[in-house]
N, C-alpha and C positions, 0 to 999 in steps of 0.2 A: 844839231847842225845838219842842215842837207848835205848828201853825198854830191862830188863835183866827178866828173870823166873828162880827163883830160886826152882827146882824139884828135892831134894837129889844129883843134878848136880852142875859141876862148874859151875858159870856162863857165859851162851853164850849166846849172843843176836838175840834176839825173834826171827826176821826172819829165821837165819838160824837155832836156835832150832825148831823151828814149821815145818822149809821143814826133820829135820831129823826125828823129831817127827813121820807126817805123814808115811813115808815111811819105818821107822822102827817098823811101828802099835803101838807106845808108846804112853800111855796119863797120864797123868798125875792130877794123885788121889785125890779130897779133895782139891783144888788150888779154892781159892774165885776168882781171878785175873784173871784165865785163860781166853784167848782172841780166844782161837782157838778151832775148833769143827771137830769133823769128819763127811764128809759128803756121803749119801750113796752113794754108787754105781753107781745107775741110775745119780746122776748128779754129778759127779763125772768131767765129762771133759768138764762145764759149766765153762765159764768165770763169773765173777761178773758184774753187773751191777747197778748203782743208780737209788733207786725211791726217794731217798731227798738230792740234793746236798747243799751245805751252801752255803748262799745269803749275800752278801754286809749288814753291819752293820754299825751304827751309835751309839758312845757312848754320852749320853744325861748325861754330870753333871758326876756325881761320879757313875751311874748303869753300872756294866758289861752288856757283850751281852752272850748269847748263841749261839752256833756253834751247826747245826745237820746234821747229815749223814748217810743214810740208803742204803744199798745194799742186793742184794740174787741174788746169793748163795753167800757169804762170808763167810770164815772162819776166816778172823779177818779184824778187821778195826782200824788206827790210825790216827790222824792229822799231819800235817808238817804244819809248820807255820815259815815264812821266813827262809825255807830251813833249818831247827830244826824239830826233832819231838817231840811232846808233852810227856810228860809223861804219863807213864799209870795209875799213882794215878791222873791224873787230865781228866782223860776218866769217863763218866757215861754211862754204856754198858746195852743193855737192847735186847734181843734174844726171837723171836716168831717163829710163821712158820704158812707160807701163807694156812689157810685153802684150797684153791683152787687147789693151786700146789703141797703143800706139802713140799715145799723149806723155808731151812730156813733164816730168816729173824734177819738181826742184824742191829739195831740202837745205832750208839756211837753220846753222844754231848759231848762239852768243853768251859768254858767260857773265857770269854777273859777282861780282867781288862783293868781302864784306863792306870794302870801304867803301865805295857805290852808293851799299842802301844806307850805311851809317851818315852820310852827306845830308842825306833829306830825315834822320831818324829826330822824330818829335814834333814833323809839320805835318806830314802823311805817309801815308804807307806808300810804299816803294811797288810799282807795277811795271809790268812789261804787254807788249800787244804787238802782232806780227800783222803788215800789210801786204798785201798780193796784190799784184798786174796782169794782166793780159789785155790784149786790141780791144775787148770790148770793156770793161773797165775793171774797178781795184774791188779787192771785198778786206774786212777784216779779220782778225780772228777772237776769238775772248781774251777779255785781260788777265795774265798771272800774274801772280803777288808774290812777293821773296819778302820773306821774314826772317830775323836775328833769332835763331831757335836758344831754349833756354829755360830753365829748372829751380828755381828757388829751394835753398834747401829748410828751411821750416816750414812745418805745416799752419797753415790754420786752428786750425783744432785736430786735436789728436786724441784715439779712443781712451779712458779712464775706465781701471779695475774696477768688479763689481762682486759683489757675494747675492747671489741671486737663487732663491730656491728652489727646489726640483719641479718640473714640469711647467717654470712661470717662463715669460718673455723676458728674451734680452735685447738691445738695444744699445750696439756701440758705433761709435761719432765718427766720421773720419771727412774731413776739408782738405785736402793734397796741396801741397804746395803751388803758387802762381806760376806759370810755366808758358810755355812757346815753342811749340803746341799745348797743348792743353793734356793734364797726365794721365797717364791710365793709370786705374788704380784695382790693386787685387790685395785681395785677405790670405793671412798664415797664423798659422794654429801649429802652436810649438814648431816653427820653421817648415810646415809644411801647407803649402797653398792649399788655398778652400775650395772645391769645386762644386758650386750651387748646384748643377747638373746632377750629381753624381751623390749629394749627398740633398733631399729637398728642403731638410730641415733648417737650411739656412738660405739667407735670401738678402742680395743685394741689392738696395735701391739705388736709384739715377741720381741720387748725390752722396752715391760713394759710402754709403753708410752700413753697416752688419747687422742683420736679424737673425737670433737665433728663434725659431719657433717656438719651441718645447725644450727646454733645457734638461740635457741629461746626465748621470754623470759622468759621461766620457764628454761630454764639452769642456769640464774644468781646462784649463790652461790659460798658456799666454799668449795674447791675439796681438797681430800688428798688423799694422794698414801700412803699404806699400805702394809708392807710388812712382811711375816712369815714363819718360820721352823718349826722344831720338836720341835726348842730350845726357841725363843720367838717369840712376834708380833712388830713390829715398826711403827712407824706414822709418815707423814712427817712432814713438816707447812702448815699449809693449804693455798692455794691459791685461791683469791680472785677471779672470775670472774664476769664480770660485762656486761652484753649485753645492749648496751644503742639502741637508736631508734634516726635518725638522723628525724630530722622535715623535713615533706614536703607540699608543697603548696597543697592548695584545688586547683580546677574550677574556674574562675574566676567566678564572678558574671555577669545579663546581664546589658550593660549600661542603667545610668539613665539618665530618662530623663532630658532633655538642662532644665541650671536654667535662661536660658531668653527668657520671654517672647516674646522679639522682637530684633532679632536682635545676636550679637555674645554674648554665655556664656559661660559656661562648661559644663561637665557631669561625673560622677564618675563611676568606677567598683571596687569592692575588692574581695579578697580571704583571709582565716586565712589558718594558717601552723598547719593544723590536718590532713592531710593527709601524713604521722600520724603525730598525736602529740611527739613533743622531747621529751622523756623519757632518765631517768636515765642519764642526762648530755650529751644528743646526742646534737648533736649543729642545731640551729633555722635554720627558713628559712630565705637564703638571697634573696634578694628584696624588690621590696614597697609592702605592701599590700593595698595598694589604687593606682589606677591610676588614671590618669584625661587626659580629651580632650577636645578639642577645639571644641566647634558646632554653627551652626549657625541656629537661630527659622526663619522660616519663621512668617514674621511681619502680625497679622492681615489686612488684606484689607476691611474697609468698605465698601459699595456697594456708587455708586450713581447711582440719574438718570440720564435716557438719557432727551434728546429734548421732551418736547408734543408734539404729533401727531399735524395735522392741524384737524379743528374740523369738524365734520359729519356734512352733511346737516341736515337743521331744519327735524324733524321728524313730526309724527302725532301729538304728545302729546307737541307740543310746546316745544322740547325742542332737544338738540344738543349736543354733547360729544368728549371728545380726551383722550387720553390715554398716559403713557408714559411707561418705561421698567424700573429697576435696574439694569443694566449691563454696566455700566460705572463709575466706572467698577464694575464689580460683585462681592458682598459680596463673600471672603475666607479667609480658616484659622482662621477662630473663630471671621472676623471681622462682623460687626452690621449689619442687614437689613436697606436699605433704610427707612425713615422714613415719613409718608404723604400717600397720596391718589395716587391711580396707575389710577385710572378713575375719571375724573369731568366732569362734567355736567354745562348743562345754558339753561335759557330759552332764545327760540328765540323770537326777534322779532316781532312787529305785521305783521310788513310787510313781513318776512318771513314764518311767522304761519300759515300755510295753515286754521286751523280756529281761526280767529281774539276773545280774550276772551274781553269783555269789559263788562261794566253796575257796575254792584255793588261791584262783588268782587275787582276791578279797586280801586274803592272808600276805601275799606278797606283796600288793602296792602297800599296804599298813609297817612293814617291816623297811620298804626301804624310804620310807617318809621317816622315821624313826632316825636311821642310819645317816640321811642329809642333815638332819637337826642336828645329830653329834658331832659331824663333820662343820658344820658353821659355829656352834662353842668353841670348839676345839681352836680353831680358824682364831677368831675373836678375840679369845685369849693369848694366843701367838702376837693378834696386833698391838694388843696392849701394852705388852712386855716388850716390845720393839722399840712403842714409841717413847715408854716412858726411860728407857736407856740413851733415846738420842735426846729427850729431853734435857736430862741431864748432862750434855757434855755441847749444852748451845752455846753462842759465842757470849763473851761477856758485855759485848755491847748491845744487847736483847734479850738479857738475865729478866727485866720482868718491863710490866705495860709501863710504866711512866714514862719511858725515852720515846714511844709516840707522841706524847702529846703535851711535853716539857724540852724535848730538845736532847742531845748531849750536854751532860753535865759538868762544869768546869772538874778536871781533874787532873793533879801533877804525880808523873809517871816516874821516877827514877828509879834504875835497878839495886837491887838488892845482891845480886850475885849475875856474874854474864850471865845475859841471855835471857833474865826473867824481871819484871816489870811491876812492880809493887804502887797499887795505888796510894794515894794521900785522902783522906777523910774527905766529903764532898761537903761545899760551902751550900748554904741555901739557892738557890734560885734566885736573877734579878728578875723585876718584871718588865718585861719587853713591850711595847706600844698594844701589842694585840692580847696581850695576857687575858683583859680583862672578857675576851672575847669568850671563857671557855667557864663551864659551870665545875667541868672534873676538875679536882685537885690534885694532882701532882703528887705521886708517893714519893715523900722524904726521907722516908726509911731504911731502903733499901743500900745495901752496900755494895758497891761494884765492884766485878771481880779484875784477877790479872788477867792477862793474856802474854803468854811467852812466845818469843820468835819474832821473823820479819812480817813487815806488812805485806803479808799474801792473804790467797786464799787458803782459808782456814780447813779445807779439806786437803784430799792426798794430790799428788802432783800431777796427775793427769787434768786437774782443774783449771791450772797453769795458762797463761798465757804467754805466750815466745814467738821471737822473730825466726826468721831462718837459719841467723846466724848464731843463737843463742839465746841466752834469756835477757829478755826485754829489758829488765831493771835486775842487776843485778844484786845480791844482799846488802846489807851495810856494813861496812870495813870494822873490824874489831867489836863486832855486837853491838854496835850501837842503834840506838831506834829514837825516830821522833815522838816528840810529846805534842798533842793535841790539849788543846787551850780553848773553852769555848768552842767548838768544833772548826776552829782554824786550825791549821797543819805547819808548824815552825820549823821546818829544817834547815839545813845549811842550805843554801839557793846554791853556792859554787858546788858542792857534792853534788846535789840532783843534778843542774843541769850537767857536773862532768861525767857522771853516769850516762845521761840520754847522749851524750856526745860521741859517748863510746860505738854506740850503734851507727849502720852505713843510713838510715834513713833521716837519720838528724844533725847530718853534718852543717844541714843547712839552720839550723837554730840558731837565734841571735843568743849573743853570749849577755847583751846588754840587759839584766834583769827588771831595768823599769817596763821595758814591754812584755813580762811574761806572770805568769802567774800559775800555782799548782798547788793539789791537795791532795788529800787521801780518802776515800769516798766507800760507801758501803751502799747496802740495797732502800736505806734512809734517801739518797740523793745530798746535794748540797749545790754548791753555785760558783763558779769565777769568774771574777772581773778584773782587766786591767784596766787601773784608774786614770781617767782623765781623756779616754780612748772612743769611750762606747761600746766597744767589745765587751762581751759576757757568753757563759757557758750554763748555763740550765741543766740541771740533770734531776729528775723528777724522778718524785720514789720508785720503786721496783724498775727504773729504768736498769740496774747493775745486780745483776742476779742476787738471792740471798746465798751469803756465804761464800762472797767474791767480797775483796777489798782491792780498788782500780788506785794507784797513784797515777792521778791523770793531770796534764798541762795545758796551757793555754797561753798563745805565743802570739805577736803581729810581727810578721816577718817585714822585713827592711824590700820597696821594692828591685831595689837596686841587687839586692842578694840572690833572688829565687826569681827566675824567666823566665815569664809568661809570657808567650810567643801571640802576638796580638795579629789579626790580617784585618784588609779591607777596610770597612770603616768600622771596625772595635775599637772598644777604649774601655781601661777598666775602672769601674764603679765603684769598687769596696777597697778596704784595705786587704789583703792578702795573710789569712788567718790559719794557722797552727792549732789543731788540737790534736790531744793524743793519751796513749800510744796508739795507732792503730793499730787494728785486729782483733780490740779487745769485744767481748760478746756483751752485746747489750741487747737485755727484751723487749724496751720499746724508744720511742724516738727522743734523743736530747736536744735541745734548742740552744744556739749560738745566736749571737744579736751583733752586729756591724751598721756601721755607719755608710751610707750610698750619695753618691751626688747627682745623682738622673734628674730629670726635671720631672714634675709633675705628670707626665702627659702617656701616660704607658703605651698611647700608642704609637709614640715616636718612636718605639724601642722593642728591641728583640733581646730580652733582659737572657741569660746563662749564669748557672751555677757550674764552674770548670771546678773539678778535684785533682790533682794530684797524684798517678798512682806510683807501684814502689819503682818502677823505673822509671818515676821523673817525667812521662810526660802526663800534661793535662790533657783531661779527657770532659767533655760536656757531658753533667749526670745528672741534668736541668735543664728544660725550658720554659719561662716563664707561660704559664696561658694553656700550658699543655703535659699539663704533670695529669698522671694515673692514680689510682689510690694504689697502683700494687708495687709505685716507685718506693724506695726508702729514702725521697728525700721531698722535702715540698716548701716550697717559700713563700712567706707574708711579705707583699714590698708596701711600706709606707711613706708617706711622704719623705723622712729623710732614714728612715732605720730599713733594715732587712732582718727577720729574722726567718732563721733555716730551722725546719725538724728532718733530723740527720739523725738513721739508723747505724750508721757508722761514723770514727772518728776518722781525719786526715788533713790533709791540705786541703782548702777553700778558695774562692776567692770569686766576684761578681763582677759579668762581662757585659755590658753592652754592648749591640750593633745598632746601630741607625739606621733607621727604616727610611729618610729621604732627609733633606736639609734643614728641618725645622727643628730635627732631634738639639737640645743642647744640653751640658752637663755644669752642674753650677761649680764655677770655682770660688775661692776664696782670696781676696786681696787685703794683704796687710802689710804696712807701712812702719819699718822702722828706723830709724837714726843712731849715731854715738850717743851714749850719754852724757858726754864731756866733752865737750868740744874749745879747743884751746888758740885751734887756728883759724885763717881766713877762709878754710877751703870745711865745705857739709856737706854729710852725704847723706844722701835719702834712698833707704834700700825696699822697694817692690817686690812682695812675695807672691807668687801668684800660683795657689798650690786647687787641690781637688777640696773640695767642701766637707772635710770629716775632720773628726775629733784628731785620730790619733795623728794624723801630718799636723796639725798645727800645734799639737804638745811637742812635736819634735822640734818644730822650726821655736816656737817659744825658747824651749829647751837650749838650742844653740845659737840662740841670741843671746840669752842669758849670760853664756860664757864667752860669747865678743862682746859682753859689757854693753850690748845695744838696748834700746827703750822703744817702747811701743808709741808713736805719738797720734795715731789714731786710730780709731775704732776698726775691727776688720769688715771688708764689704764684701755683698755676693755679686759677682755677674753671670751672667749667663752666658757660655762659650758655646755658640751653634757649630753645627758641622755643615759649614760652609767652605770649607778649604781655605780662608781667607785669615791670615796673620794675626797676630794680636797686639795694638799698636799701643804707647804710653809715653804721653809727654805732660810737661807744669807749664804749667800759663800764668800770665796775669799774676808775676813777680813785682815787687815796686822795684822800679826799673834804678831809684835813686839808691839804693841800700844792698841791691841781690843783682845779679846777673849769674845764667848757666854757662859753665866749661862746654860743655857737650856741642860740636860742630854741628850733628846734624840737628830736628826740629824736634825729632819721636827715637824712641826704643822700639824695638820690635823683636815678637817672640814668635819662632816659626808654629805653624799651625800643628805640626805632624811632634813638633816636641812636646804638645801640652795635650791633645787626641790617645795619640799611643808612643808616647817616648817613655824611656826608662828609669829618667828620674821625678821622682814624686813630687816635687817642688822645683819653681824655675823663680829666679829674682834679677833683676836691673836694679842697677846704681846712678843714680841723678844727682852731679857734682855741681853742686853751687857755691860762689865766691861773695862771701859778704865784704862790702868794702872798705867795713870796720869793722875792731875786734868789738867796739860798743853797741852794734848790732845785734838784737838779741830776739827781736820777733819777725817772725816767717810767715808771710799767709801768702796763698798760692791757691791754683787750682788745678788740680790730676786730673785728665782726662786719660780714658780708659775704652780703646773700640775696637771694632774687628775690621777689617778692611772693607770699605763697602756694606759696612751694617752701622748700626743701631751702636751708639756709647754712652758712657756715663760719666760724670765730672764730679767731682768727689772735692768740697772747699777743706785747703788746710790753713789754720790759724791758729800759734803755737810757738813758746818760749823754747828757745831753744837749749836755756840754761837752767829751765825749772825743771827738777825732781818729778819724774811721771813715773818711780816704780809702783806704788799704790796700783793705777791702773795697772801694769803690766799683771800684777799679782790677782787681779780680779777678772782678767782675762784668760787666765792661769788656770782658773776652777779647779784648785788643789782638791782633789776626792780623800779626803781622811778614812772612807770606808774600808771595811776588810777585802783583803784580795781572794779569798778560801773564806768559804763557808759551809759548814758540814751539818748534814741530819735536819730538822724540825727547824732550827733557825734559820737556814737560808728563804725559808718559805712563809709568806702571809698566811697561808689557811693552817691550820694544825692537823695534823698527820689523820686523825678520828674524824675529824671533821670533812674533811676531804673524803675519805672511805665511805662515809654515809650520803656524802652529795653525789655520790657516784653512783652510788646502788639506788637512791632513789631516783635520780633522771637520767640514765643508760637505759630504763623498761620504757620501750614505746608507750606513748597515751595515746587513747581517743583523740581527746581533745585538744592533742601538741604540748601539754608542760609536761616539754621531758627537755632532753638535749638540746632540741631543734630551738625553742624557746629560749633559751638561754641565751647559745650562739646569737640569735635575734636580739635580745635586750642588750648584747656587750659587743654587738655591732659587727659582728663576725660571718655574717648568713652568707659571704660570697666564698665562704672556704666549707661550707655544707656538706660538698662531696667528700673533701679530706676526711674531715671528722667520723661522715657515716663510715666509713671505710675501716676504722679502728674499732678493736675491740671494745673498748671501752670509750664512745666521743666525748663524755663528758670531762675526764683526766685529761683529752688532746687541749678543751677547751680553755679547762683551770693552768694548765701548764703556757698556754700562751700568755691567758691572763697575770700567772707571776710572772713572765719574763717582761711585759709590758709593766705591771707597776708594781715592782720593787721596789722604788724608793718614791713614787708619789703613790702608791694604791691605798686603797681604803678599802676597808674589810666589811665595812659597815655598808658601802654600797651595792658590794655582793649582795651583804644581807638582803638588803631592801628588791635585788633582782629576786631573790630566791623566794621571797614573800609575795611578790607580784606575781610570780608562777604561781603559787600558791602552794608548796610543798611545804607545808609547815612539818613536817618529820623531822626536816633536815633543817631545821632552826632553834630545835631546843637546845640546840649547843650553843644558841648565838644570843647574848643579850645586849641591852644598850650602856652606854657611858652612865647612867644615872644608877643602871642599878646595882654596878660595878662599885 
């Protein structure tokens, strides 16, 4: 609306009153309002010009804006706002004059409400534009714009967590909310702003977005995009970032030196995965970090001599010399100097003597050559008479040669009076499988004597062997002594073992005598096994001095009894084995044989032989791949057996460590049920034990007595050491006849209980409801996995009311054998026979049929070092060989090795079935 001035005149509007005003000299008197001035002369034909035009405006919430607009020379000034002019009651007019110029000076404002712009809000934007006058004419000023300010509070998009790896780019999102003005947006990093300046490594782009250049790890955190106006501030969600660090390998290590002495062994290098270490969930290194190689030791070379010289002519001095060399061949590689004299001497001749010695000293070298000759009769006769007195007072178990090469002969002992032992008449001899194998006959003759007292050593008491606390085994109560049967040892099992009980080292013995087994032993050797186990104790002749008698045991301890403190990734492999007593002396290595469940792969695994010592803790006195010949212990690992040669007895027991995730150890799954099942409700019991003999005669064992049945075959799987659970569920039930109790879908066995938990066997129970009692057949399917690996499904299909002990009993593998076996029966080769294979291939050949040969033909060549290492390799060899086939060996295919050597010596003791 035009502004009107009301001046004793009609009203006419302003503009054109102000141009008549001026030019008719009229002002108008006493008017608060008036907007117009006269201006002099001199600037009189100025146009107007802005020193404050009105700027874009934002209204914040319910505050007006103010509009200002300043000109000179003006003689008046109004707003138009969306093509309206303002009123002049809503003008605040305020008039100076420029001290400098003298011009005068008019400032109008006007403000401007929300309700104003909300009138026109949605047809166009709301503007404002200030006019100016003066005599010569109007100018304008630029349009300002008022705007409803204002802040949406969701964003567009908002940045999203990342796991991103070291050194790469990042890239988070950020769209601010729709807004009025438009928002400013800045980045925080765990609540504290990002300043691109000041840090270069990050960089924000023109649409609000974060770059991280090179991500380190002090970038992890959580980022948010922040965003603000006039009107408020917004915050995103925050975004996780995560910079992990992928593992990578060291250097490798430099190879170790070859672990054989003589001949082919290995050698090791390693590396760990710190270069760098996986951080924050970056993933390991893949590979081994062990590697192994094949090397070959150059074999010590003993030196010999050569030929003696021919000898020098007589010299001055009566006397003549030759010499000989060490270079046939010459001592290398660490073997021995020749041994002897490289120069000898002699006196020559008279007749070569250039001067002839005679007279007296003649006389005296004659006299005391005389005097040394009488001195060695003398001597000689002294030995005689020594030995034929100990002859006579030797033990009566080696009164004469047949108990070499016939065995212990059945004989019943009962006393006669305390304390003395009167034999019974000896029966003939049976023939044993190998009988036929020997040409000597067997003296029948002979009568064997008593022997009075305990089973000790049959010398004086310093021969003794004792704990600290006293004597090991103490006598037997009231005189009494076992009787030996066939070279088995019958004592009362509750005596013996409440004897070893007495002592502080065997408090930990199982009292339960199905797992133990014991004998009485001499310098013959003999053997124990407990049945049904695997376990066995080898003791090879002259391993037990002569003239020592060892009552010695053999135990599988419970693992839940005796703890063995496992770390990191261990888990044990074997059963945990008893022999004893310790301390006792033995001359050369005995052999125990256990059951292992390692997988195939030795290079998965960092195999230990842990011992026992007398204060109870285990100590590693083994490592597989890296045994010495001067160790007293060394191990064969086979596919599922271990056998150890242990120069001492004690506590055993086999360690695994896994060398990376692939290692796994087999366990054993077996499935049993009630036998009798009367109700709606079945249970199905899952045993899931270590892969050895003696755990599952146990669990057999105590299924037996809950009356349970085996209703399928047991299975192997392979439990990797992957950290990952062990999960078991049945499927594929007829859905008409069975459904499972069981809520959830699987059973699950934690990982670190079945790796290195404490109990030997772990089982789940899977309750099934038949929906009749007439229901009688069950087929299903077991599944069996790790978490995130490889399973196995295992079909069952099965009467649940038919009679399945038959199987259980065959699964059972009742061992009827002897647990003790003493002297020449424990052993396939016969005692002569063995002594003669020993002295003929212990002497190096030329041509290799000796030791080394052998080991080769019976598949042994990668334990070479051990063997050269013993005095005797060929006894290390045969004593492996009986602890391997004791109950399948053939004797006959020794034979046929020994003939392919060619050492026919040592085979006229051997003939065939035909001519037996």
């Amino acid at each position: 609306m035009m502004p009107f001035v009301r001046c004793g005149l009609s009203s006419v509007p302003m503009p054109m009153l102000v141009l008549w005003l001026i030019f008719a000299g009229f002002t108008c008197a006493g008017s608060e309002h008036a907007a117009t001035a006269t201006l002099p002369a001199a600037f009189a034909d100025l146009l107007p010009h802005f020193l404050v035009e009105p700027e874009d405006e934002y209204i914040v919430k319910n505050k007006p804006v103010t509009l200002t607009c300043r000109s000179t020379p003006a003689t008046q000034i109004y707003f138009k706002c969306n093509g309206e002019w303002v009123h002049q009651d809503d003008h605040l007019i305020e008039r100076t004059v420029d001290p400098a110029t003298a011009l005068p000076i008019m400032q109008v404002k006007i403000d401007i409400t929300r309700q104003q712009v909300e009138k026109i809000f949605g047809l166009d934007e709301y503007w404002c534009q200030c006019v100016a006058w003066s005599t010569t004419g109007t100018q304008k000023s630029q349009k300002a714009y008022i705007r409803i300010a204002y802040l949406r509070k969701n964003f567009e998009e908002e940045p999203l967590g990342k796991e991103v790896a070291l050194d790469q780019e990042v890239l988070l999102r950020c769209h601010p909310p729709e807004g009025v003005p438009p928002a400013e947006v800045e980045w925080q990093r765990n609540e504290d702003v990002i300043n691109p300046v000041s840090d270069p490594n990050f960089f924000i782009t023109a649409d609000h977005n974060l770059i991280i250049k090179q991500a380190r790890l002090a970038d992890t955190g959580n980022y948010t995009c922040v965003a603000k106006n006039i009107v408020a501030r917004r915050k995103s969600t925050s975004a996780t970032v995560l910079i992990y660090v992928n593992g990578g390998w060291s250097t490798w290590t430099t190879w170790s030196s070859c672990s054989a002495v003589c001949g082919r062994g290995w050698q090791k290098r390693s590396r760990s995965c710190t270069n760098p270490t996986p951080l924050n969930g970056g993933t390991s290194c893949e590979g081994q970090n062990i590697q192994k190689s094949a090397c070959v030791a150059a074999c010590p070379v003993d030196g010999g001599w050569s030929e003696w010289s021919k000898w020098s002519s007589c010299a001055a001095d009566c006397s003549m010399w030759r010499s000989r060399e060490c270079t046939q061949p010459s001592p290398g590689t660490g073997g021995k100097d020749c041994q002897g004299l490289d120069l000898q001497s002699l006196n020559c001749t008279s007749e070569e003597c250039p001067q002839t010695v005679s007279g007296a000293e003649d006389v005296a070298l004659y006299v005391g050559m005389v005097a040394v000759a009488l001195c060695l009769t003398l001597l000689l006769i002294v030995v005689i008479l020594v030995y034929r007195r100990k002859k006579e007072g030797l033990d009566a178990d080696v009164a004469d040669s047949s108990i070499l090469t016939t065995g212990f002969q059945p004989m019943g002992i009962k006393p006669s009076k305390p304390g003395v032992w009167v034999p019974r008449p000896r029966r003939p001899p049976s023939h044993s499988k190998n009988s036929h194998l020997l040409t000597i006959q067997p003296d029948l003759t002979t009568t064997t004597t008593s022997y009075q007292g305990t089973l000790r050593s049959r010398h004086d008491t310093a021969g003794k062997f004792s704990m600290s606390n006293g004597p090991l085994l103490d006598p037997l109560p009231n005189g009494s002594h076992h009787t030996m049967h066939n070279g088995k040892l019958n004592p009362d099992a509750a005596d013996f073992v409440g004897r070893l009980a007495t002592q502080s080292y065997f408090k930990t013995l199982p009292r339960d005598m199905a797992n133990t087994s014991y004998g009485t032993f001499n310098f013959l050797g003999g053997r124990l096994t407990i049945p049904n186990t695997g376990i066995s104790l080898l003791i090879p002749p002259e391993a037990i001095p002569r003239g020592k008698i060892y009552e010695i045991y053999l135990t599988a301890q419970r693992k839940e009894d005796v703890r063995l403190p496992l770390a990191g990734c261990q888990t044990l492999l074997s059963p945990i084995v008893s022999c004893g007593p310790p301390g006792v002396v033995l001359t050369r290595p005995v052999i125990f044989s256990m059951d292992h469940c390692s997988d195939a792969c030795p290079e998965n695994w960092a195999v230990r032989l842990k011992k026992q010592n007398y204060e109870g803790t285990w100590e590693d006195v083994l490592v597989m791949g890296e045994e010495l010949p001067s160790d007293p212990y060394y191990c064969q690992l086979e596919a599922e057996t271990c056998r150890v040669f242990s120069e001492q007895l004690g506590r055993f027991a086999l360690v695994g460590e896994s060398l990376h995730m692939g290692a796994a150890k087999r366990l054993r799954l077996v499935l049993f049920s009630d036998a009798y099942c009367s109700t709606l409700e079945y249970n199905i019991r899952v045993y899931c034990m270590d892969d050895t003999q003696e755990v599952f005669k146990e669990v057999m064992q105590m299924e037996r007595q809950l009356g349970g049945r085996l209703i399928d075959e047991p299975h192997i799987l392979l439990f990797k050491d992957s950290y990952h659970n062990l999960r078991l569920s049945i499927h594929d039930m007829p859905q008409a006849h069975w459904r499972s109790k069981l809520l959830a879908g699987y059973q699950e066995i934690p990982f670190y209980h079945i790796w290195n938990g404490s109990q030997r066997y772990l089982h789940c129970t899977f309750t099934l409801e038949r929906l009749s009692l007439a229901t009688c057949e069950l087929s299903c399917q077991l599944c069996v996995w790790q978490v995130e690996g490889e399973g196995q499904s295992f079909g069952l299909d099965f009467n649940i009311a038919k009679d399945t002990r038959a199987m259980d009993s065959e699964f059972l593998l009742m061992d009827s054998s002897a647990t003790a076996l003493a002297g020449p029966s424990a052993f396939q080769i016969p005692y002569l026979i063995r002594q003669k294979i020993c002295s003929s291939l212990d002497t190096p050949c030329p041509n290799g049929a000796d030791w080394r040969m052998l080991a080769q033909r019976l598949k042994l060549e990668r334990h070479m070092s051990f063997f050269a290492s013993k005095a005797s390799p060929t006894s290390m060899i045969l004593d492996l060989w009986e602890a391997q086939h004791f109950h399948s060996g053939n004797i006959n295919q020794l034979a046929t090795v020994m003939a392919d050597i060619g050492k026919q010596e040592a085979m006229i003791f051997l003939v065939s079935d035909g001519e037996c």
